[in-house]
Every structure is written in structure tokens, then in C-alpha cells.
DRENMARVO-95135 format. One record per residue (C-alpha): y, x, z. Coordinates in Angstrom, 3 decimals, always signed. Each point is the difference from the previous one (the first is absolute). Layout:
<<Y, X, Z>>
...
end
This chain:
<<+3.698, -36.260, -74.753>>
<<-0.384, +3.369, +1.310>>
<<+3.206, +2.334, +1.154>>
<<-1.862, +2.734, -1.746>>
<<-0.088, -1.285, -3.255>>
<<+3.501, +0.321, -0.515>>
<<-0.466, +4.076, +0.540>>
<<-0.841, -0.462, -3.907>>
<<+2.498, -1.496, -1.518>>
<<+2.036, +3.100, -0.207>>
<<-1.631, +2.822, -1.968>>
<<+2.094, +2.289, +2.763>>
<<-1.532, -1.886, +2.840>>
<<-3.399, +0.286, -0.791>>
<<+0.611, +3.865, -0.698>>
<<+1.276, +0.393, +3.252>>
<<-3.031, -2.391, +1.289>>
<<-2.397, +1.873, -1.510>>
<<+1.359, +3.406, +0.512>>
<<-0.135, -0.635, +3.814>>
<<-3.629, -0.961, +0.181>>
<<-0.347, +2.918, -2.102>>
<<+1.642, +1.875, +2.843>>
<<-2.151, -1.338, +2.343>>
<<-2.978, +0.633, -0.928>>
<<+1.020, +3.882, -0.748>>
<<+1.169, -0.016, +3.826>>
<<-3.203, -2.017, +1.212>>
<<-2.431, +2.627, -1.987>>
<<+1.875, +3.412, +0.941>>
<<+0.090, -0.920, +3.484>>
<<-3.804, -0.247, +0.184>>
<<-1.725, +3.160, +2.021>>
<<-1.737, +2.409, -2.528>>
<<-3.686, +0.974, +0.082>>
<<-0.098, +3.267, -0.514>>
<<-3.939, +1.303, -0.614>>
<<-0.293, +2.493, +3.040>>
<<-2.537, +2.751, +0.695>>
<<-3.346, -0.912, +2.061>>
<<+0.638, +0.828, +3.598>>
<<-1.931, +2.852, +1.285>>
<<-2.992, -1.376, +2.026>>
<<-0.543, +3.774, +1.383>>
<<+3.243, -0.722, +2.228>>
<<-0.972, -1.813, +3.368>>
<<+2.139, -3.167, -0.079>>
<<+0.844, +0.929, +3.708>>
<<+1.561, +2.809, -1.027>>
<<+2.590, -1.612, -2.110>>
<<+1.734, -2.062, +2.546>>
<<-0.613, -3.178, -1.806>>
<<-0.072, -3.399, +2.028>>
<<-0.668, -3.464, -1.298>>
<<+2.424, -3.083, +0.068>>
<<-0.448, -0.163, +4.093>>
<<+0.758, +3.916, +0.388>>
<<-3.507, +0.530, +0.837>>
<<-1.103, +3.854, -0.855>>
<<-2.248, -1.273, -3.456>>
<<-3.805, +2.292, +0.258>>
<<-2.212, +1.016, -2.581>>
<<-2.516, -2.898, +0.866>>
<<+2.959, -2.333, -0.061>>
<<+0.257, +1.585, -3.665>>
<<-3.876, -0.269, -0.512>>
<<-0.411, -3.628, +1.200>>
<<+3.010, -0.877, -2.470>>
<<-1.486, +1.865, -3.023>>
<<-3.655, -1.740, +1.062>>
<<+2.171, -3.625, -0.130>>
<<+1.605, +0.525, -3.285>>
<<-2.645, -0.857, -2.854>>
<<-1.042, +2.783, -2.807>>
<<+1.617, +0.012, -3.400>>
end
């Protein structure tokens, strides 16, 4: 026999049971980043200029931008 089966054998216990996977979930689901629509980045801005780098600190250029926009397929 399962431990957890005696969690319901007490109205109490299974409120308490219940009311912390409630909790959990409310924790688990706030705590998730938000996506927040955001404005089109301004393509008449030379990357360069921006001081962006890439995950190895490399300096990213507007054919680094180009050849990633070429990779990605059309919607």
C-alpha cells in the first residue's frame, strides 16, 4: 500500500495536500520569464554600431545578421 494514500483519510490532510500542489504550481507558473511582444528592431541602425557581440564576445555584423535571417525559413 502506498504512504500517500493515507494523505486522504483526513478531510484536513488532503486540504493541506492539495492546497500545497496548488501552491506549487502558482510558484512554478509565476516564476516563468514573460514574453512581452516588442517593437521590430530598426534595420536602418548598423549592428556595429550597437556594441552587440554574440555568445563568444565576437563584435556580431550586419552579414552575420543577413546570413541568420537567410537561415531562418519564411512564415
Amino acid at each position: 500500500m502506498l504512504v500517500s494514500s493515507k494523505i486522504f483519510r483526513s478531510r484536513w490532510s488532503a486540504l493541506f495536500w492539495s492546497g500545497g500542489i496548488l501552491w506549487t504550481a502558482y510558484d512554478v507558473a509565476s516564476s516563468a520569464p514573460h514574453h512581452h511582444a516588442t517593437a521590430a528592431p530598426d534595420n536602418s541602425v548598423a549592428a556595429d554600431d550597437t556594441g552587440a557581440t554574440d555568445a563568444t564576445g565576437e563584435a556580431i555584423s550586419r552579414a552575420d545578421l543577413q546570413a541568420l535571417a537567410n537561415a531562418m525559413p519564411a512564415n
